[in-house]
MITOR-724676 format. One record per residue: x negated, y negated, z negated of N, C-alpha, C in turn; residue in one letter. Coordinates in steps of 0.2 Angstrom, whole numbers, padded with zeros to 4 digits. Layout:
BEGIN
- X|Y|Z|X|Y|Z|X|Y|Z|A
...
This chain:
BEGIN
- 0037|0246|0061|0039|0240|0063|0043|0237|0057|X
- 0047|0240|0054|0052|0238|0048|0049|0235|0042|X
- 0041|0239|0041|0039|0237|0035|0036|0228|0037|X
- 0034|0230|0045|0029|0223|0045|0036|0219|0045|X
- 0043|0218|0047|0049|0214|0046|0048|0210|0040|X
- 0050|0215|0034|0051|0216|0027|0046|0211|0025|X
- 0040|0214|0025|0032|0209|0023|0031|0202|0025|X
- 0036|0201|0031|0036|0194|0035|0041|0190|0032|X
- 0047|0194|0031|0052|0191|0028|0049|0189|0020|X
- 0047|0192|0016|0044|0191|0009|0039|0185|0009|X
- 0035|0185|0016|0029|0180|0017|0033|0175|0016|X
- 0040|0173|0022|0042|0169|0022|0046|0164|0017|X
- 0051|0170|0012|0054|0170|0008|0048|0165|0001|X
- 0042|0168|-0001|0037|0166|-0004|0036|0160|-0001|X
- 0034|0156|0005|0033|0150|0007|0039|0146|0006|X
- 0045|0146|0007|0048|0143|0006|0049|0141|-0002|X
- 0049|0146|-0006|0048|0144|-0014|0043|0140|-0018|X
- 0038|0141|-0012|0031|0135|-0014|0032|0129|-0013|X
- 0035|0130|-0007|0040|0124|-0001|0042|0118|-0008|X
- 0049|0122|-0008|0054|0120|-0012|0052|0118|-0019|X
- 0048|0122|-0022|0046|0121|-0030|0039|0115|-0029|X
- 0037|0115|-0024|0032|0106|-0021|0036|0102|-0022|X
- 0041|0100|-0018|0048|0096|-0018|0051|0094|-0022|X
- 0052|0099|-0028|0058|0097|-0034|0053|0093|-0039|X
- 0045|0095|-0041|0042|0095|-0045|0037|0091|-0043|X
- 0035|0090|-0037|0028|0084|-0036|0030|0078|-0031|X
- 0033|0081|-0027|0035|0075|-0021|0040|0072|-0023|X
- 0045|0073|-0027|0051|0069|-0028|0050|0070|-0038|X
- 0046|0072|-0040|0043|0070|-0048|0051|0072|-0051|X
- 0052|0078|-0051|0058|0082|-0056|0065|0079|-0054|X
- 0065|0073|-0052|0072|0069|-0051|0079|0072|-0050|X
- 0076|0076|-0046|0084|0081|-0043|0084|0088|-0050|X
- 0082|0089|-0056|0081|0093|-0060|0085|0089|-0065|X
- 0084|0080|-0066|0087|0079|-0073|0081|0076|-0076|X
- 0086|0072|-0079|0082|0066|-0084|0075|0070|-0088|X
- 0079|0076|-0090|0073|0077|-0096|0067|0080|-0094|X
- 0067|0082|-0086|0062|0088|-0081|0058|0082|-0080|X
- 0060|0075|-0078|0055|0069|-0076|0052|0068|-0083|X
- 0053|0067|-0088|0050|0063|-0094|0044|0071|-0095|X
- 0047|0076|-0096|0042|0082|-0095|0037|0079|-0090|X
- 0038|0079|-0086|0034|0083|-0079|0028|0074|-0083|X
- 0031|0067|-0083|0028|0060|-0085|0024|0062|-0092|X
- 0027|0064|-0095|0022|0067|-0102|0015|0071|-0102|X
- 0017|0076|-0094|0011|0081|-0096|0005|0079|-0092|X
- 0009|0074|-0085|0002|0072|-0082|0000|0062|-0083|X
- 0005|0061|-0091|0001|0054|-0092|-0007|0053|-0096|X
- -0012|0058|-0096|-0016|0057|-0095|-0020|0056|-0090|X
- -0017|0060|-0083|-0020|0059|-0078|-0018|0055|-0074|X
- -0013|0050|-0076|-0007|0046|-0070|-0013|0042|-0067|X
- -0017|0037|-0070|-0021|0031|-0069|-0024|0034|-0062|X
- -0026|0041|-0063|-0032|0044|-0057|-0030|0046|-0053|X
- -0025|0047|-0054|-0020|0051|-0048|-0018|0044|-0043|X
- -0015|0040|-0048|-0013|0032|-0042|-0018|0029|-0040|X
- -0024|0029|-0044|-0029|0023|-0040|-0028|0017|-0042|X
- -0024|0014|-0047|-0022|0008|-0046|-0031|0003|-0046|X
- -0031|-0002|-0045|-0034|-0006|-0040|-0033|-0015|-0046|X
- -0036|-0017|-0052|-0036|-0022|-0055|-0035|-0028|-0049|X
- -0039|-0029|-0046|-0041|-0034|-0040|-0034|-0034|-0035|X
- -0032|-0029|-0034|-0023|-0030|-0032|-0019|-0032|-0035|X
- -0018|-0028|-0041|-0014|-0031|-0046|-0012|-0036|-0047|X
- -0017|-0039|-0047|-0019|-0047|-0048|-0017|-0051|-0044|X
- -0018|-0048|-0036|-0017|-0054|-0028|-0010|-0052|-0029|X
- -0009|-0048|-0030|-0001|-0044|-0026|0004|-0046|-0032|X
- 0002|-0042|-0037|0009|-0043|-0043|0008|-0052|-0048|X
- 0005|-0051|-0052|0002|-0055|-0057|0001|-0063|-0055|X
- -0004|-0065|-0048|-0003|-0070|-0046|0003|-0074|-0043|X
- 0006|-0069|-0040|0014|-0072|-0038|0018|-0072|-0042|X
- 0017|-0070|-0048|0022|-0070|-0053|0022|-0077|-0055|X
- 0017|-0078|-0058|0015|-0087|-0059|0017|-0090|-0055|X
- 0016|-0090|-0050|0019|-0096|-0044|0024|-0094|-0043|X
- 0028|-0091|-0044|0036|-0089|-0045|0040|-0095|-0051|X
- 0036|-0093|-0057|0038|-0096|-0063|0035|-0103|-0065|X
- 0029|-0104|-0060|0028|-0112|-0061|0030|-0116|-0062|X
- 0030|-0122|-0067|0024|-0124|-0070|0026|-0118|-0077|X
- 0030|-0115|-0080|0030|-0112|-0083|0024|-0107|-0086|X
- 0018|-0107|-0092|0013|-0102|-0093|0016|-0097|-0097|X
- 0020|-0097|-0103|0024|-0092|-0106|0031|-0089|-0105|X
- 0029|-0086|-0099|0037|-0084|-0096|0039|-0076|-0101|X
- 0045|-0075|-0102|0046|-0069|-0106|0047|-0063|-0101|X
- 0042|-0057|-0103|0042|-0053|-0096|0045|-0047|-0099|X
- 0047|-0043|-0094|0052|-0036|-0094|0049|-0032|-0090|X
- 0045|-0028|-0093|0043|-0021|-0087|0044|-0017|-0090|X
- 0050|-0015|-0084|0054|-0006|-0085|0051|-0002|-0081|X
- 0047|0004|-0085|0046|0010|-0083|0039|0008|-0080|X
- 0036|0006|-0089|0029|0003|-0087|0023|0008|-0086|X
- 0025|0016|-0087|0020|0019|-0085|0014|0018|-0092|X
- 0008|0017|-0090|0003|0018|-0093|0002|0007|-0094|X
- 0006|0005|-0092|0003|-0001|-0094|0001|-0006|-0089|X
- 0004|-0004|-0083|0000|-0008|-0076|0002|-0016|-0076|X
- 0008|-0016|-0077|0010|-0024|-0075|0007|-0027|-0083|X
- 0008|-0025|-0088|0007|-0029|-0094|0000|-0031|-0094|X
- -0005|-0027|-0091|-0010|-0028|-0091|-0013|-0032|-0084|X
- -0010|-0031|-0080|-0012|-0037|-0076|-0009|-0044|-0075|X
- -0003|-0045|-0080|-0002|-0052|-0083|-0005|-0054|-0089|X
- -0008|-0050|-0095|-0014|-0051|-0097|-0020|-0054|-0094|X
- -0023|-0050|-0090|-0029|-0053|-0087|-0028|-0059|-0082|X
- -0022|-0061|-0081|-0022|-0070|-0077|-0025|-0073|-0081|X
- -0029|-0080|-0079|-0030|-0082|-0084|-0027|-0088|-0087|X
- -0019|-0090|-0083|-0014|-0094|-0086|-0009|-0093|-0089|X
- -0010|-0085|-0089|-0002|-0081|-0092|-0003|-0081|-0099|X
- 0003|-0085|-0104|0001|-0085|-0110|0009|-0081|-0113|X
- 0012|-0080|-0112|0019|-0076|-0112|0019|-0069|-0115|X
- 0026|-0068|-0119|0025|-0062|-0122|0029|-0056|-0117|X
- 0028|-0050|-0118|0029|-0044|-0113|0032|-0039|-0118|X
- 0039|-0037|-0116|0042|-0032|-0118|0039|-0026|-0112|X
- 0037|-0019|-0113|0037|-0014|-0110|0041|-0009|-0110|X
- 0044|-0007|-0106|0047|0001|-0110|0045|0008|-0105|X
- 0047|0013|-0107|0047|0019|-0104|0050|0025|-0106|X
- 0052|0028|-0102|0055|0034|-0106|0051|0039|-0108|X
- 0045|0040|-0104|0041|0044|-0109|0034|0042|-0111|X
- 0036|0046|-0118|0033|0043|-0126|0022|0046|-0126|X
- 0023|0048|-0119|0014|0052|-0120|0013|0045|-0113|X
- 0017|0043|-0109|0013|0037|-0104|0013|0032|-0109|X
- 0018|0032|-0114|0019|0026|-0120|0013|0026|-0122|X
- 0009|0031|-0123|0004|0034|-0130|-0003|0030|-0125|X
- -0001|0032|-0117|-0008|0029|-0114|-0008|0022|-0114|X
- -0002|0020|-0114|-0001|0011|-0112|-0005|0007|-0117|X
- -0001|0012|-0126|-0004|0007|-0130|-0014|0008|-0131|X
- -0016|0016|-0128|-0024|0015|-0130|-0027|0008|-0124|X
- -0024|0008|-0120|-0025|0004|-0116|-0024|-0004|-0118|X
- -0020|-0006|-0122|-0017|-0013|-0124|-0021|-0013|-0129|X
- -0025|-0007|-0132|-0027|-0009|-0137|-0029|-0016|-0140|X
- -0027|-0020|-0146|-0033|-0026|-0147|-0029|-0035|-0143|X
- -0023|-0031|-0138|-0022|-0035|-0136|-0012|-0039|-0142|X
- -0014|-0045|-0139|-0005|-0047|-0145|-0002|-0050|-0138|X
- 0004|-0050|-0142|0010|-0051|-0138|0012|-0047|-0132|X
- 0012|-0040|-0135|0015|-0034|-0129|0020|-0029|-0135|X
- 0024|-0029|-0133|0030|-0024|-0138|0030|-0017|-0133|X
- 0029|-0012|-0132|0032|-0007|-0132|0037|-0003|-0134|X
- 0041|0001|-0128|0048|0003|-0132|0050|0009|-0130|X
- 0050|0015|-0131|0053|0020|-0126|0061|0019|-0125|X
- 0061|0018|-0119|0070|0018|-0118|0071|0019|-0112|X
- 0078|0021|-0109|0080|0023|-0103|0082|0016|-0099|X
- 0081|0015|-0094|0079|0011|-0088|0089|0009|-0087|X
- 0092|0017|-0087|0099|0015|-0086|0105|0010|-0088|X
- 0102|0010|-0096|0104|0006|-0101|0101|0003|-0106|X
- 0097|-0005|-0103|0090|-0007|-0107|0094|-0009|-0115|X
- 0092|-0009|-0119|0092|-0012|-0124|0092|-0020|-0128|X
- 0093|-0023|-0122|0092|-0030|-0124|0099|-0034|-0121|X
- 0097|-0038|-0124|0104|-0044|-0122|0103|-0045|-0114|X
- 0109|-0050|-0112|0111|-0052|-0105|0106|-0059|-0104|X
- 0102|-0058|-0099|0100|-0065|-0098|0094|-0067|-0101|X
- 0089|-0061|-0103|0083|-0064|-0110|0078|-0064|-0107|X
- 0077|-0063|-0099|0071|-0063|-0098|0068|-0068|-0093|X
- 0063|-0070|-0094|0062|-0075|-0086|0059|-0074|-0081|X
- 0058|-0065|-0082|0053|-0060|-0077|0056|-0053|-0078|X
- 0057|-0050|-0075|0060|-0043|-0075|0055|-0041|-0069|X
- 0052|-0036|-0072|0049|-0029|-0064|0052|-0023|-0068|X
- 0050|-0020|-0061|0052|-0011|-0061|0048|-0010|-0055|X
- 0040|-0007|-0054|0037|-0005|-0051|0038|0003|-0048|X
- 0036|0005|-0042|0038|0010|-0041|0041|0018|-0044|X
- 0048|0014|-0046|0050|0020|-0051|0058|0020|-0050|X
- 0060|0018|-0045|0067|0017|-0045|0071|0023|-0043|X
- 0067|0025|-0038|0069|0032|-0032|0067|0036|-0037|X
- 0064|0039|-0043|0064|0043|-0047|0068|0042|-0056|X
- 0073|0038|-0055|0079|0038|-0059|0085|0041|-0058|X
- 0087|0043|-0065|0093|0047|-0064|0101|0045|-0059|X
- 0102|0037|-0058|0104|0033|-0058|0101|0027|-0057|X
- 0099|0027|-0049|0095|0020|-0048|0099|0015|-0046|X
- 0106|0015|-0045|0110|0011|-0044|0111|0007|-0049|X
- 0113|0009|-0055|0114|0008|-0062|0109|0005|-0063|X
- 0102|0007|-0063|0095|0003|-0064|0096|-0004|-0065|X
- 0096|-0004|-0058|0098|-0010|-0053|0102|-0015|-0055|X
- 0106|-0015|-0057|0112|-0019|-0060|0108|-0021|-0067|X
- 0107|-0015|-0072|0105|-0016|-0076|0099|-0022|-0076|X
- 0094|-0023|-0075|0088|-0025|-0071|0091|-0033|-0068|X
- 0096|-0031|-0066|0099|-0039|-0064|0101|-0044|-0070|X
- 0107|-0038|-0074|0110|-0041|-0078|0104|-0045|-0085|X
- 0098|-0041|-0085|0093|-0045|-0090|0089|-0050|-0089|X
- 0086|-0054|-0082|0086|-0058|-0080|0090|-0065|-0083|X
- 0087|-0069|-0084|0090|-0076|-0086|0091|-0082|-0079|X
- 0097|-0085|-0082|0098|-0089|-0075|0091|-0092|-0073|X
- 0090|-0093|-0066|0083|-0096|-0063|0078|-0092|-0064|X
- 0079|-0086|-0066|0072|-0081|-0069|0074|-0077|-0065|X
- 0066|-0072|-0063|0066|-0067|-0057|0064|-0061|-0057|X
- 0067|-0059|-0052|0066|-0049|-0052|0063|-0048|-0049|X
- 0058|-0043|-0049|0051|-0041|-0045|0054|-0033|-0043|X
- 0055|-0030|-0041|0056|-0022|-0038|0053|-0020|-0033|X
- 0051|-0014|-0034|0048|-0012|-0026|0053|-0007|-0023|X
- 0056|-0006|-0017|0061|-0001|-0016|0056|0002|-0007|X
- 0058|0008|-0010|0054|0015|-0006|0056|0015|0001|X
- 0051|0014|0006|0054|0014|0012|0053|0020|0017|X
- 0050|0024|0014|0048|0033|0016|0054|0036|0011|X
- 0061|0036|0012|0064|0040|0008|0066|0045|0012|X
- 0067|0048|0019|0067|0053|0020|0067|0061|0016|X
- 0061|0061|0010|0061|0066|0007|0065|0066|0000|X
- 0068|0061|-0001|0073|0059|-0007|0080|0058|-0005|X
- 0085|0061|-0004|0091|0059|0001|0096|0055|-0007|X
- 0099|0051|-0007|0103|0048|-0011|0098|0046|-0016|X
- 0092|0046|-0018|0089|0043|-0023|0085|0033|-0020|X
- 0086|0033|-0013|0082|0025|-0009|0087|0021|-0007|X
- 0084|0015|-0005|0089|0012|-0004|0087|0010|0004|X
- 0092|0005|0008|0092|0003|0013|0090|-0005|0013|X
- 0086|-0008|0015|0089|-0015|0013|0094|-0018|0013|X
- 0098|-0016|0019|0105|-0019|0017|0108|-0018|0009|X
- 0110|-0011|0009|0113|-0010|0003|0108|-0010|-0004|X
- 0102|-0011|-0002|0100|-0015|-0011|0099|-0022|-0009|X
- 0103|-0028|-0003|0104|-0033|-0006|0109|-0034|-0008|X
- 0114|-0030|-0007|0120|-0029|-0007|0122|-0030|-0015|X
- 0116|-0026|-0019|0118|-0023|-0024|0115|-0030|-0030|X
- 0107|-0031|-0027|0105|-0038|-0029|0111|-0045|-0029|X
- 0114|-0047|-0025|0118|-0051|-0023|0126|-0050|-0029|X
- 0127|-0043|-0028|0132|-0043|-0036|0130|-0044|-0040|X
- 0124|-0043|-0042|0121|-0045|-0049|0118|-0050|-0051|X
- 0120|-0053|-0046|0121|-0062|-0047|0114|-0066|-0044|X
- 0111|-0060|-0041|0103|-0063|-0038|0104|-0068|-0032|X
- 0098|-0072|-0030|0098|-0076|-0023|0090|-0076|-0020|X
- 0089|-0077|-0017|0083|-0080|-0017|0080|-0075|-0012|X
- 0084|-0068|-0010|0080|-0061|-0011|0078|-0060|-0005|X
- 0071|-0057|-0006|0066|-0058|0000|0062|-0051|-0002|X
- 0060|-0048|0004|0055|-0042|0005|0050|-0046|0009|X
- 0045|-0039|0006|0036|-0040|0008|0035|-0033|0007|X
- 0030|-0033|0015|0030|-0027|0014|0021|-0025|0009|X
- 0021|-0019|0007|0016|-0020|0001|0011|-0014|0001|X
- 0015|-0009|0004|0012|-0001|0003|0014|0002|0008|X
- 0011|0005|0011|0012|0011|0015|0021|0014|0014|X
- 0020|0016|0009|0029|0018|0006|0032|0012|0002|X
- 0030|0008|0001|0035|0003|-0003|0035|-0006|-0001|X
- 0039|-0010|-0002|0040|-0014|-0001|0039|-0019|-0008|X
- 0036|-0026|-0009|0040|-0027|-0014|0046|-0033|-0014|X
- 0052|-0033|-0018|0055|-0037|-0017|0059|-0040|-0023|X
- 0057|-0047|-0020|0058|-0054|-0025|0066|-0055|-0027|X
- 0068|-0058|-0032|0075|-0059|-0033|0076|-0066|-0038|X
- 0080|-0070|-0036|0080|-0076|-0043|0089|-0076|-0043|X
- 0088|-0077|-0051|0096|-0076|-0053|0096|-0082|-0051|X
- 0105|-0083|-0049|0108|-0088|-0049|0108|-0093|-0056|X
- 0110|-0100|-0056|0110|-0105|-0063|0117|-0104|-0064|X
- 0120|-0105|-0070|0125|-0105|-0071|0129|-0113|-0068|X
């Protein structure tokens, strides 16, 4: 009877570790490991990222792309910020409008999603790619007249700081697009509440700020800086 104990307890011991190493590494994408475990973990499956999400041109388009424009109306050349572009999802569906004439800064921190974004832009002009961290963009106060940050907030080292960040480059009148996770149960301190992310929008000098809901897990939500 001791050894079936022993065998049980090892069975259990083994499921747990599969448990746990799911968690750290696929459910929650290295987050709780550290900056460098995400950009690994982004590097080795940005070949497969596109497959694995399903993303959907025809959404893109209803959902993100075309409210952008009517957001920025009569405005066709808005200057756009997509942080933590992934493989290229938003640059590419303000490309394919067919009134967006505007230039697209993109960044990311990792340099193999960067590698897919750009085969994918290939041909196209007016898109900069940049690899940078999300925490602390690289650009001036105020330079953008579109800021996103598509499902990637709950997977920063520092989503708080994002946040802020992400406000702060926004130009007066110009708008923040974020989506924030509303299945955070499996992330504890990585989501937000809508209270406390409008809490956090409204320091950052945003107004306007409004949810929709979007995804099964996410939300998207609008922001427009205040004018000076």
């Amino acid at each position: 009877m001791s050894d079936f104990f022993a065998a049980l307890a090892l069975a259990l011991l083994a499921l747990l570790i599969i448990v746990l190493g799911w968690w750290l590494l696929f459910a929650t994408e290295g987050v709780y490991l550290g900056r460098r475990v995400v950009i690994w973990l982004y590097d080795i499956f940005a070949g497969r990222y596109d497959g694995i999400k399903h993303f959907q041109p025809e959404h893109d388009h209803m959902f993100l792309a075309q409210p952008i424009m009517q957001h920025v109306a009569p405005l066709r050349a808005p200057y756009v910020l997509d942080v933590a572009t992934g493989t290229g999802r938003l640059p590419l569906a303000m490309l394919r409008h067919a009134h967006f004439e505007g230039p697209i800064v993109a960044l990311d921190a990792s340099r193999r999603m960067l590698d897919m974004a750009t085969q994918k832009l290939e041909g196209q002009a007016g898109v900069l790619l940049l690899q940078a961290a999300a925490e602390s963009l690289p650009v001036p106060d105020g330079e953008f007249d579109v800021v996103t940050c598509l499902e990637a907030l709950e997977f920063m080292g520092r989503p708080t700081d994002v946040v802020r960040e992400l406000c702060r480059v926004v130009c007066p009148g110009g708008w923040l697009l974020i989506t924030n996770r509303r299945t955070g149960r499996l992330m504890p301190g990585k989501t937000f509440s809508e209270a406390r992310l409008r809490d956090l929008l409204t320091g950052g000098g945003m107004t306007a700020i409004k949810f929709e809901m979007w995804q099964v897990d996410y939300d998207l939500v609008w922001a427009k800086k205040r004018t000076l």
